[in-house]
N, CA, C and O atoms as a GROMACS GRO file, in nm:
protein
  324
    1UNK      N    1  -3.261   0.843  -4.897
    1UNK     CA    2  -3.311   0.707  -4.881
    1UNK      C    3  -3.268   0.624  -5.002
    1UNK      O    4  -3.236   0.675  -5.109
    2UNK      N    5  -3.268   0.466  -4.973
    2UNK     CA    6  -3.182   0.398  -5.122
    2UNK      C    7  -3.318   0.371  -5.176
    2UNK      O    8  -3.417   0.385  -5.105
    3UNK      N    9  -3.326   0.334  -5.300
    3UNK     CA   10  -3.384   0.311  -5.402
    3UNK      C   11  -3.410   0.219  -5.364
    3UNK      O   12  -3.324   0.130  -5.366
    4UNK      N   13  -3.535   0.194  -5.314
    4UNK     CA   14  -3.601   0.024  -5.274
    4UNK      C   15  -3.770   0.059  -5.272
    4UNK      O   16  -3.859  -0.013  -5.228
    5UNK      N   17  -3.782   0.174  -5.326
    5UNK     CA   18  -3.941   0.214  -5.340
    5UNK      C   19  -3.973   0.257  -5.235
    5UNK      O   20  -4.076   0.193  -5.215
    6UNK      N   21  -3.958   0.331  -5.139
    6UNK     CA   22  -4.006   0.366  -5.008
    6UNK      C   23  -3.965   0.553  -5.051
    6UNK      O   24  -4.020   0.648  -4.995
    7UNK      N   25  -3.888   0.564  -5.128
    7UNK     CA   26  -3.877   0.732  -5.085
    7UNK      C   27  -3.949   0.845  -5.162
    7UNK      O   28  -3.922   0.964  -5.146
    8UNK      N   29  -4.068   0.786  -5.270
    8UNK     CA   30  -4.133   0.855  -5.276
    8UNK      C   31  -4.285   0.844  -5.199
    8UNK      O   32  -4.343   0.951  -5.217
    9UNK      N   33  -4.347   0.772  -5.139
    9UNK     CA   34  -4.460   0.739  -5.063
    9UNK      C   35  -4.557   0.850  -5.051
    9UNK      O   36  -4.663   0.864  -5.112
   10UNK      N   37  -4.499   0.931  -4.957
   10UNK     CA   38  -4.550   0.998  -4.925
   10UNK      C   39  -4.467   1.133  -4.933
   10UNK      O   40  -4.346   1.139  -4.913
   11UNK      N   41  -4.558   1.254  -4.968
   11UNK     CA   42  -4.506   1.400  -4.912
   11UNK      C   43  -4.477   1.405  -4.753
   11UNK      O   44  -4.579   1.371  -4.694
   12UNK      N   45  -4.338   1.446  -4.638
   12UNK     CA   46  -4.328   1.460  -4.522
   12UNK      C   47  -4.450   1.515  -4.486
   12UNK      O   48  -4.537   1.450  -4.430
   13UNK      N   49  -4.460   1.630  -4.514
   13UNK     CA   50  -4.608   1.705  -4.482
   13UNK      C   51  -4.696   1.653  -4.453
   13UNK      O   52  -4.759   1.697  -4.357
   14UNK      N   53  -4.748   1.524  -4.528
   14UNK     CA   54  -4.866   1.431  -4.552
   14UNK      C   55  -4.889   1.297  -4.437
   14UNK      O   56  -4.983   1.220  -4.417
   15UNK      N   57  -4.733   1.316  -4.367
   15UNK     CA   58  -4.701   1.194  -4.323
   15UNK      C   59  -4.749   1.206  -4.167
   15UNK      O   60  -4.739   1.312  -4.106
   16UNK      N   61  -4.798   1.097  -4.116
   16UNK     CA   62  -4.830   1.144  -3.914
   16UNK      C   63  -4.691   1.126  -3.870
   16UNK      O   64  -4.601   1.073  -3.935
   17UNK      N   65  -4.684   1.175  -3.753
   17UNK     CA   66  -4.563   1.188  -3.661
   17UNK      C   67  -4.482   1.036  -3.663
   17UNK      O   68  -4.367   1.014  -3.698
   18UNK      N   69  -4.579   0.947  -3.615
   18UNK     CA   70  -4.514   0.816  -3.652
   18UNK      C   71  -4.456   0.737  -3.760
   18UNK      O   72  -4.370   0.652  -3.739
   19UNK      N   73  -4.507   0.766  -3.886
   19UNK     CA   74  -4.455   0.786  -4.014
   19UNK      C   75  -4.351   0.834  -3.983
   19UNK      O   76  -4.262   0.753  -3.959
   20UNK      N   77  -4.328   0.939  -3.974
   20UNK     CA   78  -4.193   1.010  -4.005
   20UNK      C   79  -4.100   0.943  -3.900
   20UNK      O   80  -3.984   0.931  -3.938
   21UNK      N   81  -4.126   0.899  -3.781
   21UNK     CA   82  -4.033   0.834  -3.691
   21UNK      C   83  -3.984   0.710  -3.766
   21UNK      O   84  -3.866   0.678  -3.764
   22UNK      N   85  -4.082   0.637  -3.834
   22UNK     CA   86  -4.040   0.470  -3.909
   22UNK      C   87  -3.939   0.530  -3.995
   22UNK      O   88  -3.833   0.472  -3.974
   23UNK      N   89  -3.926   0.625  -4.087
   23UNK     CA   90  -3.932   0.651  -4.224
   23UNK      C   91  -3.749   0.664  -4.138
   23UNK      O   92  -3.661   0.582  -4.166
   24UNK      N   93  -3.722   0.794  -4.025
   24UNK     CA   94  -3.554   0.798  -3.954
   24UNK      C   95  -3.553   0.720  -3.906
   24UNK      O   96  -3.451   0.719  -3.838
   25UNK      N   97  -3.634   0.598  -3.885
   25UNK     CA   98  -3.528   0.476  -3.849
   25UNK      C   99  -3.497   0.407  -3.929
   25UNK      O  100  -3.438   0.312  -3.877
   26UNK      N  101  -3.504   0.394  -4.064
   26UNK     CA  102  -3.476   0.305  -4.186
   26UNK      C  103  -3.386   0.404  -4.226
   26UNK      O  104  -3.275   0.351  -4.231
   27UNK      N  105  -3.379   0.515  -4.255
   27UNK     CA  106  -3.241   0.562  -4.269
   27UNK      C  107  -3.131   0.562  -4.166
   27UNK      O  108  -3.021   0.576  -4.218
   28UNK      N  109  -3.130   0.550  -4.040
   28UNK     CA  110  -3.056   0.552  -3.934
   28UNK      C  111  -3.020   0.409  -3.935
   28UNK      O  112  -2.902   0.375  -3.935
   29UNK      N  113  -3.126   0.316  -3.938
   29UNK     CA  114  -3.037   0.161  -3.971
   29UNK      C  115  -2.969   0.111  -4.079
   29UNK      O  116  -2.891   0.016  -4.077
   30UNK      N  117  -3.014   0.202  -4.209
   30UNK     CA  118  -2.966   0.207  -4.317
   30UNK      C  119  -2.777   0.268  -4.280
   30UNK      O  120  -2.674   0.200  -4.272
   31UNK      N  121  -2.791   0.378  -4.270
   31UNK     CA  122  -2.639   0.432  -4.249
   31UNK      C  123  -2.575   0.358  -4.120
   31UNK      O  124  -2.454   0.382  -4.118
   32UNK      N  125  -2.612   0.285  -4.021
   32UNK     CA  126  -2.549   0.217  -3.957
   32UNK      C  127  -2.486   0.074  -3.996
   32UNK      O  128  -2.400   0.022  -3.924
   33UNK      N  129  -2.542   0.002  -4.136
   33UNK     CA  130  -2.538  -0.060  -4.206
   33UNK      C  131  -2.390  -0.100  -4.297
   33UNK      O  132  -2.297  -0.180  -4.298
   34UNK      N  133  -2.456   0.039  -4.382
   34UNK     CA  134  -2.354   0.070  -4.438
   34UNK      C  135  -2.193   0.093  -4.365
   34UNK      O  136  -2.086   0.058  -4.414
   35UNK      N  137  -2.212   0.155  -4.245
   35UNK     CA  138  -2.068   0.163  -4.205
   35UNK      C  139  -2.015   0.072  -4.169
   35UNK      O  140  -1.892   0.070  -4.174
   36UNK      N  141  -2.101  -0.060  -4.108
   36UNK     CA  142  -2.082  -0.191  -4.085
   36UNK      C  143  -2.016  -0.267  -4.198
   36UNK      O  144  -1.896  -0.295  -4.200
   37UNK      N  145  -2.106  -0.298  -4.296
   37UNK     CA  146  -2.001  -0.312  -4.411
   37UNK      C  147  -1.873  -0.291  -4.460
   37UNK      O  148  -1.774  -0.360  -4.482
   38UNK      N  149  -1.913  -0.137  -4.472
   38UNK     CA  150  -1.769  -0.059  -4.475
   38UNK      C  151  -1.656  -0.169  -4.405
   38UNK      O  152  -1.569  -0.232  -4.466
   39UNK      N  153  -1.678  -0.171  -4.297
   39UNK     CA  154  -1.556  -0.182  -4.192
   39UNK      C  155  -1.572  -0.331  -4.224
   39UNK      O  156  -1.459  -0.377  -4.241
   40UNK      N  157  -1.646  -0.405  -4.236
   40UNK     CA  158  -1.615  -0.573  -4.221
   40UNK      C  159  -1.523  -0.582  -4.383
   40UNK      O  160  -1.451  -0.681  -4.386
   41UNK      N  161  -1.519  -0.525  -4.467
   41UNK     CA  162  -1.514  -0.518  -4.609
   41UNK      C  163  -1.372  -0.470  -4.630
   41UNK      O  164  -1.290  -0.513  -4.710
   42UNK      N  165  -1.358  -0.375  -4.544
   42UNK     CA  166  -1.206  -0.367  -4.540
   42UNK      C  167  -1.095  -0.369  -4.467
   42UNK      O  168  -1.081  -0.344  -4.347
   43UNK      N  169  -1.007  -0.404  -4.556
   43UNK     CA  170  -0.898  -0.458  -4.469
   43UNK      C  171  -0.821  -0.350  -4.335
   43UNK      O  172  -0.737  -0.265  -4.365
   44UNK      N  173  -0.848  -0.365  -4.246
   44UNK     CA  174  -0.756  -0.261  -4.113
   44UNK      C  175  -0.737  -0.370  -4.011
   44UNK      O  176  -0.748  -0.492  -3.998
   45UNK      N  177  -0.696  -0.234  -3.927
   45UNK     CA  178  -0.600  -0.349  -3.829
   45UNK      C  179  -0.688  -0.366  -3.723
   45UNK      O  180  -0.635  -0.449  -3.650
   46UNK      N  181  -0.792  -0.333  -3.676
   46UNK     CA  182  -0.915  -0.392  -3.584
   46UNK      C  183  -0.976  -0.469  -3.618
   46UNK      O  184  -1.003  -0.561  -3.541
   47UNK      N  185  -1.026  -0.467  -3.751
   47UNK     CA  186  -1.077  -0.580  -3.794
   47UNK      C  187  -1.034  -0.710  -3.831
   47UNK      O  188  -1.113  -0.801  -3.855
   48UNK      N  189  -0.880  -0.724  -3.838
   48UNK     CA  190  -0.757  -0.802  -3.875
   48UNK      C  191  -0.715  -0.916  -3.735
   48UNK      O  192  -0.679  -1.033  -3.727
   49UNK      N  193  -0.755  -0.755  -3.596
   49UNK     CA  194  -0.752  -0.811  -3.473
   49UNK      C  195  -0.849  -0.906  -3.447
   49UNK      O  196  -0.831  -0.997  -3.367
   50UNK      N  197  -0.954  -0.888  -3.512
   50UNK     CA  198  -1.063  -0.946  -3.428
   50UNK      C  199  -1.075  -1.154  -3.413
   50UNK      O  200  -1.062  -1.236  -3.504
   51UNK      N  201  -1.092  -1.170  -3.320
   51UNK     CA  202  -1.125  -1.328  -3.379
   51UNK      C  203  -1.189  -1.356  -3.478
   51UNK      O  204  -1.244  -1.276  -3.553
   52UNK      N  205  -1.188  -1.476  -3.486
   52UNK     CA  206  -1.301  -1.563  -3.554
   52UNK      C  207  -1.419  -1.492  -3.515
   52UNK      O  208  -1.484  -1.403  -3.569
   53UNK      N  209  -1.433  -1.564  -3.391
   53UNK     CA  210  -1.606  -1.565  -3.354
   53UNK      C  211  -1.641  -1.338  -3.332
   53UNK      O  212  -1.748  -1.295  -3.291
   54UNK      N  213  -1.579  -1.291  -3.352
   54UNK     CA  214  -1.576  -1.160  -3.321
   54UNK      C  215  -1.640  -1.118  -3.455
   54UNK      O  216  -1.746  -1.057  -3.470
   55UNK      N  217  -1.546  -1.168  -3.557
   55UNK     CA  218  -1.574  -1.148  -3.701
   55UNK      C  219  -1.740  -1.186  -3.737
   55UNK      O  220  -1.826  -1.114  -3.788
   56UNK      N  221  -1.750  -1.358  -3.677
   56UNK     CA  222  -1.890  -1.351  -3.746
   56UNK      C  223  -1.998  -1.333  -3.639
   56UNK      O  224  -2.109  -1.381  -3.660
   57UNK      N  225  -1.963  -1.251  -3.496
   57UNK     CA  226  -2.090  -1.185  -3.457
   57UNK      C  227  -2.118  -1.078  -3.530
   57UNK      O  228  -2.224  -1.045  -3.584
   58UNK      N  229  -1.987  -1.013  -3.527
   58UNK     CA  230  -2.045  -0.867  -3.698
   58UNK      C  231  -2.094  -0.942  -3.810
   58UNK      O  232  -2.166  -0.867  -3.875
   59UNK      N  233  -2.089  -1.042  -3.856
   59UNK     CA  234  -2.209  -1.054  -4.008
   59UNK      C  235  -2.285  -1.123  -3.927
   59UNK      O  236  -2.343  -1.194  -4.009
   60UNK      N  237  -2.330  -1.158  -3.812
   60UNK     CA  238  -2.486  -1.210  -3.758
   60UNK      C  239  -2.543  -1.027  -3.756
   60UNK      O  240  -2.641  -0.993  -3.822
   61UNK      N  241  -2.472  -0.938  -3.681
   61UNK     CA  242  -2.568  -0.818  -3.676
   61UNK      C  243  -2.612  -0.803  -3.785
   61UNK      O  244  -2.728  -0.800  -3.825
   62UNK      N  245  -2.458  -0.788  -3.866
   62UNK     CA  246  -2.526  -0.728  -4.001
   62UNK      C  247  -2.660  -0.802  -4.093
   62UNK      O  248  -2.736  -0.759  -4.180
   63UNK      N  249  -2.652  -0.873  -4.057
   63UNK     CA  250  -2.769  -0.975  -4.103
   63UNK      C  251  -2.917  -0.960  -4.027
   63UNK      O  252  -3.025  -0.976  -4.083
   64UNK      N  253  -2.897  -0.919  -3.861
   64UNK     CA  254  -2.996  -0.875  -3.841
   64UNK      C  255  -3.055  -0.772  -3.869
   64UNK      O  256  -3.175  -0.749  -3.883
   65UNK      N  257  -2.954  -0.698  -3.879
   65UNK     CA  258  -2.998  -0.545  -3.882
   65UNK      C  259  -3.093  -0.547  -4.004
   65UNK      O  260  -3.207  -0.504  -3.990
   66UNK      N  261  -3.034  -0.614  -4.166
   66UNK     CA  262  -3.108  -0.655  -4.269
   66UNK      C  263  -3.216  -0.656  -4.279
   66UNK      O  264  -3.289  -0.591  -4.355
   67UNK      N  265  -3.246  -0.747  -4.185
   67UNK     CA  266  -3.423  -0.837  -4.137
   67UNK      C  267  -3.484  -0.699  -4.098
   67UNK      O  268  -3.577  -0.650  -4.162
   68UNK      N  269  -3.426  -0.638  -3.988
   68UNK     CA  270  -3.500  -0.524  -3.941
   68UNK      C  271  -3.499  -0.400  -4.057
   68UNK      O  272  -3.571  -0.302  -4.035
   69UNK      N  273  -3.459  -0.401  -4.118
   69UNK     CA  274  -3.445  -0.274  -4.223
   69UNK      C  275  -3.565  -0.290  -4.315
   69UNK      O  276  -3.647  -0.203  -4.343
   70UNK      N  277  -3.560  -0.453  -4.370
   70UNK     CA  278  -3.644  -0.500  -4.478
   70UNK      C  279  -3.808  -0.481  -4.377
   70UNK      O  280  -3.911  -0.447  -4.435
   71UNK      N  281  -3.807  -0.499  -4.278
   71UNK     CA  282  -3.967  -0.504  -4.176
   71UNK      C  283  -4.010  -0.361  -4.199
   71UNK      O  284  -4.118  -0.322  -4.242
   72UNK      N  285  -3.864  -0.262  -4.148
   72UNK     CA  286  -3.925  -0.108  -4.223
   72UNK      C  287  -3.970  -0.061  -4.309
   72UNK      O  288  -4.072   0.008  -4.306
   73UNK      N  289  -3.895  -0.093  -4.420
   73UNK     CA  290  -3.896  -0.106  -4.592
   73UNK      C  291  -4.078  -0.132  -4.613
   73UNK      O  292  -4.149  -0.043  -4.660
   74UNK      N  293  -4.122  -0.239  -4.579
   74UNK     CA  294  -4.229  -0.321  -4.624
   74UNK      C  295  -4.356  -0.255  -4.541
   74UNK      O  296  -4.470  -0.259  -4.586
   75UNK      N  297  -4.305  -0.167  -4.356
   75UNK     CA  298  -4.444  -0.062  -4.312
   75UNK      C  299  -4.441   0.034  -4.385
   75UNK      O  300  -4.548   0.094  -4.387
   76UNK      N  301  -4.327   0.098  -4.478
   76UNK     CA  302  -4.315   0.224  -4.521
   76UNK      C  303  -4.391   0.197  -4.641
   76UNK      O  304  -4.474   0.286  -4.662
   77UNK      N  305  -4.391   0.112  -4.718
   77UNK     CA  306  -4.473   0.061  -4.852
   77UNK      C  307  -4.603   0.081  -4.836
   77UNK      O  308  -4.677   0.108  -4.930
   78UNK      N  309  -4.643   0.068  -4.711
   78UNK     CA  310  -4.753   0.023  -4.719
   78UNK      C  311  -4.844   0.145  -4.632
   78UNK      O  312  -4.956   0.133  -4.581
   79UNK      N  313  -4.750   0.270  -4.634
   79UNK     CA  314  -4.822   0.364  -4.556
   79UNK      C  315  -4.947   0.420  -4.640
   79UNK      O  316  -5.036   0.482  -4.583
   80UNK      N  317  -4.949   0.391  -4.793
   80UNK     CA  318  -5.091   0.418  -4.837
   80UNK      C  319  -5.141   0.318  -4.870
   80UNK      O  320  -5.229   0.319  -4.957
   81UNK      N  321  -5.101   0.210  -4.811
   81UNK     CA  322  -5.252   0.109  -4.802
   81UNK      C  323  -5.356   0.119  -4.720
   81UNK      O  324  -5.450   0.040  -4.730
   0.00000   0.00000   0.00000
């Protein structure tokens, strides 16, 4: 998990089933993220292909995806409140 205060919270052990479901989807949107990046970031030839408007529906996801990562980030904080 990245360093944003969420990966020590809790012991897995400690955590309910649903916990642990939030906790793989912030890493699963996390690494889907990242590869997004990856690929908008560098230069190849699909991404070279793509239009305009192709280009910036990939940084609208990536931007959503953000929003949704940070909503995880902030239930996972708060699993011992």
């Amino acid at each position: 998990m990245k360093n944003d205060g969420t990966e020590e919270i809790l012991q897995e052990s400690d955590m309910a089933g649903w916990q642990r479901r939030v906790v793989l989807e912030k890493n699963e949107i996390t690494g889907k993220m990242d590869k997004l990046k990856k690929f908008m970031g560098l230069p190849s030839d699909a991404h070279a292909r793509m239009d305009p408007d192709g280009r910036d529906r990939l940084r609208r996801q990536y931007y959503i995806m953000s929003l949704y990562q940070m909503v995880l980030t902030e239930r996972i904080k708060n699993f011992q409140a």
